[in-house]
C-alpha positions as MATLAB code, in Angstrom:
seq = 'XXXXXXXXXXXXXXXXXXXXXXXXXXXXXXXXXXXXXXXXXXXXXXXXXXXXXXXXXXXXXXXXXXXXXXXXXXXXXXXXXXXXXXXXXXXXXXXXXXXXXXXXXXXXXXXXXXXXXXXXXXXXXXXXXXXXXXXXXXXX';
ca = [
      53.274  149.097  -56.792;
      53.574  147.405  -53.392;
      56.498  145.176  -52.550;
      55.780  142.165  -50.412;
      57.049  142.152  -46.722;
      59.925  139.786  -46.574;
      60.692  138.979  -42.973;
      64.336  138.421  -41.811;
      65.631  135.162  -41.563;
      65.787  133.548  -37.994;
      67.597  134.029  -35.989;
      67.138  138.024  -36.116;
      70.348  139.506  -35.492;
      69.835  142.267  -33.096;
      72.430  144.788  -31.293;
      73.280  143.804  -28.073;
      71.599  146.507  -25.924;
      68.238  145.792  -28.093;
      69.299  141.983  -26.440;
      69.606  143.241  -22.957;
      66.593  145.429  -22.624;
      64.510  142.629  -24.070;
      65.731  140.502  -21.810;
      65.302  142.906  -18.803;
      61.456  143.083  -20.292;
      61.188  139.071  -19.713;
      62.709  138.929  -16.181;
      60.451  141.456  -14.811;
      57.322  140.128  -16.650;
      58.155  136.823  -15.077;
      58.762  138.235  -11.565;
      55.430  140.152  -12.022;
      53.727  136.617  -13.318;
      55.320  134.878  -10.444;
      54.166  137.965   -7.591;
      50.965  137.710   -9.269;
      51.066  133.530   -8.938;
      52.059  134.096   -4.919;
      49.362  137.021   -4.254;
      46.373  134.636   -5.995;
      47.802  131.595   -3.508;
      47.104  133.548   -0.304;
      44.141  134.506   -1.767;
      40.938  133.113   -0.294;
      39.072  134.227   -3.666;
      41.799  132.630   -6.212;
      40.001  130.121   -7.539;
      37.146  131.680   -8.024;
      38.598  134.713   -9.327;
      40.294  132.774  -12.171;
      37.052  130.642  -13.306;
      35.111  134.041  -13.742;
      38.149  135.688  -15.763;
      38.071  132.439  -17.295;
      34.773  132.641  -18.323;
      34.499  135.923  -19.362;
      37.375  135.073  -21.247;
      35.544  132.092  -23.207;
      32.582  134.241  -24.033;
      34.380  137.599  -25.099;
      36.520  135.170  -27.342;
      33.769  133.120  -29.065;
      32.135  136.492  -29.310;
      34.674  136.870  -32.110;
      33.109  133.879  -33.617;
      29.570  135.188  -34.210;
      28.556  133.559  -30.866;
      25.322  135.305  -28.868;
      25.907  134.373  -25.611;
      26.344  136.486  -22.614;
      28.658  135.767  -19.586;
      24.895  136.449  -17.647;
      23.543  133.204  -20.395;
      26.459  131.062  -19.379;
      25.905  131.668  -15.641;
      22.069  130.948  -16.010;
      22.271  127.959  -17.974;
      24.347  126.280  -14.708;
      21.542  126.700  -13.068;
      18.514  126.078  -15.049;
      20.113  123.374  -17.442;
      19.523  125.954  -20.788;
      21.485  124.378  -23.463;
      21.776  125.610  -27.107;
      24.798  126.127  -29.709;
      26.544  129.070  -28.259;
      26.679  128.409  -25.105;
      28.271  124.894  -26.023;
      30.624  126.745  -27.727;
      31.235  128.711  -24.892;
      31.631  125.618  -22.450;
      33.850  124.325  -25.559;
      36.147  127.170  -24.648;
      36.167  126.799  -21.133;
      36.847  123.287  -21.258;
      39.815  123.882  -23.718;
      41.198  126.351  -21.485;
      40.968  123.692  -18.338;
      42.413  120.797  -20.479;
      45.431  123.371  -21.769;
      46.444  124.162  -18.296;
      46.511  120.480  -17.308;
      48.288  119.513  -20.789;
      51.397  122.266  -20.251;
      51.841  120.313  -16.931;
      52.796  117.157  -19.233;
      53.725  118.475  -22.931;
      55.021  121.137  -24.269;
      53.506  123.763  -26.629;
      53.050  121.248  -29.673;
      51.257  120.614  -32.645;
      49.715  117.383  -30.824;
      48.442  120.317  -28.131;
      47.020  122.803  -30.748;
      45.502  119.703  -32.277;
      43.584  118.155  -28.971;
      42.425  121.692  -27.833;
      41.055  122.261  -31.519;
      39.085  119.161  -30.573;
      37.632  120.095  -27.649;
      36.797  123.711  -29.241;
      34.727  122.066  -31.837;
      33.185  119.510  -30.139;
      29.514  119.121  -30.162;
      29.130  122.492  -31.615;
      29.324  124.532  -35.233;
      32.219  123.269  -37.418;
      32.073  119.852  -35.670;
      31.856  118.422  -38.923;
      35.050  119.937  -40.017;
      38.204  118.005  -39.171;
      38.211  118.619  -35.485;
      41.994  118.661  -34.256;
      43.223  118.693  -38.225;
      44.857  121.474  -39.611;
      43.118  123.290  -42.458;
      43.743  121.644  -45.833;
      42.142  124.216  -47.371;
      42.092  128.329  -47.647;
      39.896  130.247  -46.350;
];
């Protein structure tokens, strides 16, 4: 018989050296972010660059939703106007990833955040009719 996993109680208590390295790990991911941040300024592609990671991003995640569209679709329908449920759900995504970025300028990492970008995710698309920005009140 399988016993259930019972996580530790916050806050973990960890040896110090465990502390240390993990905090070594943070400092040089955030000097790596921040190198990163300062190589993408001076760069005259920046921009651009992070739209299309963007947007491969938004269609390799709705993907994961059942979602048909190609990053090739997306691209195409900004030109010829082609609308139809996936992509919206794609430009869903891409708009909730825009709106984020703008929102951790003003608010922290909240429930009112998760709750607006679940908005925008849902918008105009499949599960529109299904509490956008609400938590689930039901299980799955």
């Amino acid at each position: 018989m399988k016993k259930p996993f019972n996580p530790q109680m916050l806050p973990l208590s960890l040896e110090n050296d465990i502390k240390l390295k993990t905090m070594q790990k943070l400092i040089d991911a955030r000097l790596k972010i921040k190198e990163f941040d300062i190589l993408l300024e001076k760069s005259p592609v920046g921009e651009i660059a992070l739209n299309l990671f963007s947007l491969n991003e938004s269609v390799q995640s709705t993907k994961i939703e059942g979602t048909q569209a190609t990053f090739t679709d997306v691209i195409e329908s900004k030109v010829t106007g082609a609308k139809s449920e996936d992509l919206q759900e794609v430009q869903n995504y891409i708009e909730a990833l825009e709106i984020g970025q703008d929102l951790l300028k003003s608010i922290p990492i909240s429930t009112r955040m998760f709750h607006k970008l679940h908005e925008v995710l849902l918008k105009k698309s499949r599960g529109s009719n299904r509490s956008p920005g609400e938590y689930r009140k039901i299980q799955n």
